[in-house]
N, C-alpha and C positions, 0 to 999 in steps of 0.2 A: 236490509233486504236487497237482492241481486237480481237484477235483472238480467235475462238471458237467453231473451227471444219473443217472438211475439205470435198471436195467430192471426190473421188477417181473412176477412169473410167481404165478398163481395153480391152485388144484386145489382142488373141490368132491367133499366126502368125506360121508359117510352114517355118524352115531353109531347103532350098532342100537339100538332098542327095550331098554328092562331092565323084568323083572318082578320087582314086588317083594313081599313079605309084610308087611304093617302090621300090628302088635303093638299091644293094646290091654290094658293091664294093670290090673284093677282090686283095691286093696285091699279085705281081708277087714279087720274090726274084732269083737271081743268085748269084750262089758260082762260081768261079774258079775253084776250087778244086778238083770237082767232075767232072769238065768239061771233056768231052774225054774217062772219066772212064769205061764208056760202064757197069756200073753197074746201072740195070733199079730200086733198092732200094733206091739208092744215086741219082737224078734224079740234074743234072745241076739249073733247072729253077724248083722254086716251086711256089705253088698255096696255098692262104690260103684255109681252105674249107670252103663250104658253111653249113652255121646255119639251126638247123632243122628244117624244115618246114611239119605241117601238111599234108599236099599232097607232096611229094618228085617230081611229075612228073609234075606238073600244074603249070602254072603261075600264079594261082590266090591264093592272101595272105588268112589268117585264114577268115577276113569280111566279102568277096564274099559269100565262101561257106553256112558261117552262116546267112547270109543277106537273099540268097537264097532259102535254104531250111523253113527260118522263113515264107517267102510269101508263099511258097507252100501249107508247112503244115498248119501252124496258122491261114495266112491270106487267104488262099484257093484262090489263084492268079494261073493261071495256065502258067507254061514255056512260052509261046508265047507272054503271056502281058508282064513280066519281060524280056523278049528279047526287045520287045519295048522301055517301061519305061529305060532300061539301053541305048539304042541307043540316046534318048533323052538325057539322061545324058551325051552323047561323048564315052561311051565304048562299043564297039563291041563284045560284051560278047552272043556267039549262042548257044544257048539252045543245040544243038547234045552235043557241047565240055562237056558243064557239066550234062546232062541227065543220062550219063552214069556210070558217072567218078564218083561222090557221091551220088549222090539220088538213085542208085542201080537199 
C-alpha cells in the first residue's frame, strides 16, 4: 500500500478561564537575643516582607486587574456582566471593590 496524501480536519475549541489563589508565604523568625530588649528596632519576632505588588492594598494579583480592564475597554463588556461571568468562574469578584480602585 501507497501512501499519497492525507486529509486533515480541524476544530477550534475555547479552554475557559481558571481562577486561581496565589499563596504568598512568609517566614516568622525568633532571636533570643533581642527578646526582652524593649528595643522596637531589634524586634524579637521577624517577618519576611511581602514582594511588590502592583496594587499594594488589593487582593487581586497583576491578571485581574488587566483581565479586567481589557473587557471594559477593548471588549466593551460592562462591570456587571464581568461580575457575573467571574461568579460563573467560582470568584466572587464585585464590581464596587474594583470600580473604583483602578478603573478611576
Amino acid at each position: 500500500m501507497v501512501r499519497f496524501g492525507e486529509e486533515v480536519s480541524e476544530q477550534l475549541d475555547l479552554i475557559p478561564a481558571q481562577v486561581k489563589v496565589i499563596r504568598t508565604i512568609r517566614p516568622q523568625y525568633g532571636c533570643r537575643n533581642y527578646e526582652g530588649s524593649g528595643d522596637e528596632e531589634k524586634s524579637a519576632v521577624r517577618i519576611a516582607p511581602m514582594p511588590p505588588r502592583m496594587l499594594p492594598q488589593s487582593s487581586a494579583a497583576e491578571g485581574l486587574p488587566a483581565h479586567i480592564v481589557t473587557g471594559k475597554f477593548c471588549d466593551s463588556l460592562p462591570l456587571y456582566r464581568q461580575e457575573k461571568m467571574y461568579r460563573r468562574l467560582g470568584a466572587e469578584v464585585s464590581r464596587k471593590n474594583y470600580s473604583g480602585s483602578f478603573l478611576g
